[in-house]
C-alpha positions as CSV (number, residue, x, y, z in Angstrom):
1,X,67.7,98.6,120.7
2,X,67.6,102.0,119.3
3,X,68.3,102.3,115.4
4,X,71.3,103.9,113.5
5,X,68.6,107.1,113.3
6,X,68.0,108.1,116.6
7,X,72.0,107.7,117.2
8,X,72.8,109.6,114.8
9,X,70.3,112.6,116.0
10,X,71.6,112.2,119.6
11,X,75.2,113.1,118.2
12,X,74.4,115.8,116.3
13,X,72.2,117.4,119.1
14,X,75.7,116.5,121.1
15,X,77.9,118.3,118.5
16,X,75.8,121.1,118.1
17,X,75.7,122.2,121.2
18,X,79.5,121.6,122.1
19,X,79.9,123.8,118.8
20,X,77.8,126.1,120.3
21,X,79.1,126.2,124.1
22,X,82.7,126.3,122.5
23,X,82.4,128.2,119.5
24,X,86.6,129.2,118.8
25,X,87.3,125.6,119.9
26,X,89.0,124.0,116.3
27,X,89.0,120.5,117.8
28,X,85.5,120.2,118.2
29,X,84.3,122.4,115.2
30,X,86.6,120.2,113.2
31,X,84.7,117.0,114.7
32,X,81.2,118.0,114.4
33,X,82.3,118.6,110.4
34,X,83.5,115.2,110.6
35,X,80.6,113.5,111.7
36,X,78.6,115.8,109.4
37,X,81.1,114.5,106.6
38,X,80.5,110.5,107.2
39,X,76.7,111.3,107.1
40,X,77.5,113.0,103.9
41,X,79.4,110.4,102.6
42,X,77.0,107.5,103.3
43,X,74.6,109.1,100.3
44,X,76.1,111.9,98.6
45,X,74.0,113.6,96.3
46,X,70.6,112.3,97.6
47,X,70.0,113.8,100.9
48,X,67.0,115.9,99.1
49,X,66.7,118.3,101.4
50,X,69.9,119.8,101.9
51,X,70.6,119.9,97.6
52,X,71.2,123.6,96.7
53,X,71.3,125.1,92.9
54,X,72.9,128.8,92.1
55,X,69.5,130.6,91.4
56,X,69.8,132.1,87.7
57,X,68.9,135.4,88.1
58,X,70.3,136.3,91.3
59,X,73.0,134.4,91.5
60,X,72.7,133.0,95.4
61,X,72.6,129.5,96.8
62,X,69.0,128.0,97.1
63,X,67.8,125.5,98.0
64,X,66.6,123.5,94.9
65,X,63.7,121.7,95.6
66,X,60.9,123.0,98.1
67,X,61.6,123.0,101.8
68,X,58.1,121.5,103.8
69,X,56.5,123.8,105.8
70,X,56.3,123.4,109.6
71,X,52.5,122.7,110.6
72,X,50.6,125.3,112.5
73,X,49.4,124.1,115.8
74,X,46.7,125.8,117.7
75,X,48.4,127.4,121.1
76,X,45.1,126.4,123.1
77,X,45.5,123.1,122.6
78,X,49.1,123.1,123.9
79,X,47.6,125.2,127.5
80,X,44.7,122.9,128.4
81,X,45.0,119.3,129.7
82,X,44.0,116.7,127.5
83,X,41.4,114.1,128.1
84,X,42.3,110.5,128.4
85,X,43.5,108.9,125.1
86,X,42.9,112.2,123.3
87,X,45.9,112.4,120.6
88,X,49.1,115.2,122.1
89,X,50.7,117.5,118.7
90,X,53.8,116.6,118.3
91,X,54.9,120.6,118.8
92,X,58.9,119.6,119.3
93,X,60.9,121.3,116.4
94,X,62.2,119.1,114.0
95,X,65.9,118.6,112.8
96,X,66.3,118.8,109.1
97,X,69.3,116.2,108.5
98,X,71.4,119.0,106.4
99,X,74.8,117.5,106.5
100,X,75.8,119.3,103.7
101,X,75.3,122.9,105.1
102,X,76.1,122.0,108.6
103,X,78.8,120.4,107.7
104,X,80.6,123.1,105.7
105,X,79.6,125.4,108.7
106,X,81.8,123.7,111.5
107,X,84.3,122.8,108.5
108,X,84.7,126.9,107.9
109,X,84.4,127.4,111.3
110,X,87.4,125.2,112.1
111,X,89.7,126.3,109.8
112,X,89.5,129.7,110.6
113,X,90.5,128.4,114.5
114,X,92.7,125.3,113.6
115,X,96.5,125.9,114.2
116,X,98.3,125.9,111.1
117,X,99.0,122.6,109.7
118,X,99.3,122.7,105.8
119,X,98.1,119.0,105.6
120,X,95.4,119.5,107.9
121,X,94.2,122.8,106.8
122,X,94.2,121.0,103.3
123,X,92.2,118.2,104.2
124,X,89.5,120.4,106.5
125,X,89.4,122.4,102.4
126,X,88.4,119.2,100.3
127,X,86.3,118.0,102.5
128,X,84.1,121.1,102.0
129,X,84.7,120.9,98.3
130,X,83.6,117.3,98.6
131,X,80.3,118.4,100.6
132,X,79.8,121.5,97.7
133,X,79.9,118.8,95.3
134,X,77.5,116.3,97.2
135,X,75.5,119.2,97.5
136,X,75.1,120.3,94.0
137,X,77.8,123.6,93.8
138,X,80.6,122.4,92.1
139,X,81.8,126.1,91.5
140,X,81.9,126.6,95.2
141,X,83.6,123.5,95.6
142,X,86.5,124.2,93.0
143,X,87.2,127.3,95.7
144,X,88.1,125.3,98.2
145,X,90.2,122.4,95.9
146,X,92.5,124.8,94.5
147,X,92.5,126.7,97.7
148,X,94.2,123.1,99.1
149,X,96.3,123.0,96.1
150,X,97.5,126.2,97.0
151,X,98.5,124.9,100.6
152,X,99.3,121.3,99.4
153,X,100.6,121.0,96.0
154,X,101.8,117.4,96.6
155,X,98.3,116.1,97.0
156,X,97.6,114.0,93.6
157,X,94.1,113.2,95.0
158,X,93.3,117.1,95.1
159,X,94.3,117.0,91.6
160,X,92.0,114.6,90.1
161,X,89.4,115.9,92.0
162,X,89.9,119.0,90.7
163,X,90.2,117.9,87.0
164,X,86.9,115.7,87.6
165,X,85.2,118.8,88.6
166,X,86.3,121.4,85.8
167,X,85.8,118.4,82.6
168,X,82.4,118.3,84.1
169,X,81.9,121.8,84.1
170,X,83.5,122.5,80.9
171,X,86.5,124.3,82.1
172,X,89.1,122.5,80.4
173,X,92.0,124.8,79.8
174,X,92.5,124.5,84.0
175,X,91.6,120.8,83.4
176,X,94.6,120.5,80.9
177,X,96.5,122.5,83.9
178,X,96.2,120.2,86.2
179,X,96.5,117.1,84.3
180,X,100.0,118.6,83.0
181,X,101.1,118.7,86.3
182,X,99.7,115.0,87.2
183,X,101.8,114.4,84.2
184,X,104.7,115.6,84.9
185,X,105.2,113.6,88.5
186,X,104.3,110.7,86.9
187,X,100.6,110.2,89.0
188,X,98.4,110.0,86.1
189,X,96.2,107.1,85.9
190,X,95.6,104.8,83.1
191,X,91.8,106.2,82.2
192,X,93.6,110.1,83.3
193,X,96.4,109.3,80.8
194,X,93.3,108.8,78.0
195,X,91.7,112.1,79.5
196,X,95.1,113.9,78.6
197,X,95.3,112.5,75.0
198,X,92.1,113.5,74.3
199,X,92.9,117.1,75.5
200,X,96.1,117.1,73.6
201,X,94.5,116.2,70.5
202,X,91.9,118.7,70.6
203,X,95.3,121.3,71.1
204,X,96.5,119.9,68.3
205,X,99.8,118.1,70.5
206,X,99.1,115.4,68.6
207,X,102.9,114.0,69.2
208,X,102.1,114.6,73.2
209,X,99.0,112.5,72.3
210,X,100.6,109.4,70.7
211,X,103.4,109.3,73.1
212,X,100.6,109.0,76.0
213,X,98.6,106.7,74.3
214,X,101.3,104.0,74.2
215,X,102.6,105.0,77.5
216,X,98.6,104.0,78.3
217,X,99.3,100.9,76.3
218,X,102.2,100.2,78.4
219,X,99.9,100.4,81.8
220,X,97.4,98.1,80.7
């Protein structure tokens, strides 16, 4: 029985090369993304070798912890034949699981092909702030949040992701933004409604404040 892992590398190898063959084709960009997505999602933040950092001086994406090094192999041995039970290189090239990059790749590459479908188009934007995040680039990722807000407003999950991502950052004037408009349709949580109260005391609101904290009260 072959394991989850060598499944897994036949359908990537699959996707890649229908991406590949098909290049313009949304439908399968969109599902290689996908599958890059649930491999994501299985262990985000710990596949080490696709975690990135903004590099301080320059300001590009690296990656932030040292990529292994292909080994040399000597060419004669690969044109010669071997002698019985002497040991064969393993010379194949090796796939890197990099959900992260690949799958922002075919994410970016389908939404520039996808017909336009506001919830669609939306969804094909978080989940490439979601892999950002996974991936360590949380400014990257609040590109493509408020670039789904921006398509679909109605989206309270968008929201909170996007006031997760800034109160972690320490952007909270957009924060206070968002959680204002959370607010205001009435799709705060109980722990969001806290967030808010906290963020209207520190504005001074304290009347805002105490008017949430027993509305918070009320929800628990």
């Amino acid at each position: 029985i072959r394991s989850n892992y060598s499944i897994d590398r036949e359908l990537q190898a699959f996707y890649q090369r229908t991406a590949e063959l098909f290049p313009e084709n949304a439908d399968w960009n969109l599902k290689a993304g996908n599958f890059q997505y649930a491999i994501a999602r299985s262990a985000p933040g710990s596949i080490i070798s696709d975690i990135k950092m903004t590099d301080p001086l320059t300001g590009e994406m690296i990656y932030k912890f040292p990529q292994p090094k292909e080994p040399n192999i000597n060419p004669r041995i690969r044109s010669r034949v071997p002698l019985y039970g002497a040991q064969i290189p393993d010379t194949r090239p090796k796939m890197k699981s990099r959900p992260y990059t690949d799958g922002i790749y075919y994410f970016q590459k389908a939404a520039l092909h996808l017909p336009y479908h506001e919830t669609q188009l939306a969804g094909v934007y978080v989940k490439t702030g979601d892999l950002y995040i996974w991936q360590g680039l949380p400014d990257s990722a609040l590109y493509f949040y408020e670039k789904a807000i921006e398509i679909y407003p109605e989206d309270a999950g968008t929201r909170n992701k996007l006031v997760e991502t800034y109160t972690e950052n320490y952007r909270f004037t957009p924060a206070l933004a968002q959680l204002d408009s959370l607010y205001r349709k009435k799709e705060l949580s109980f722990n969001r409604q806290l967030l808010l109260a906290g963020f209207y005391m520190q504005d001074s609101r304290f009347t805002d404040a105490e008017k949430l904290l027993m509305d918070a009260g009320l929800m628990k």
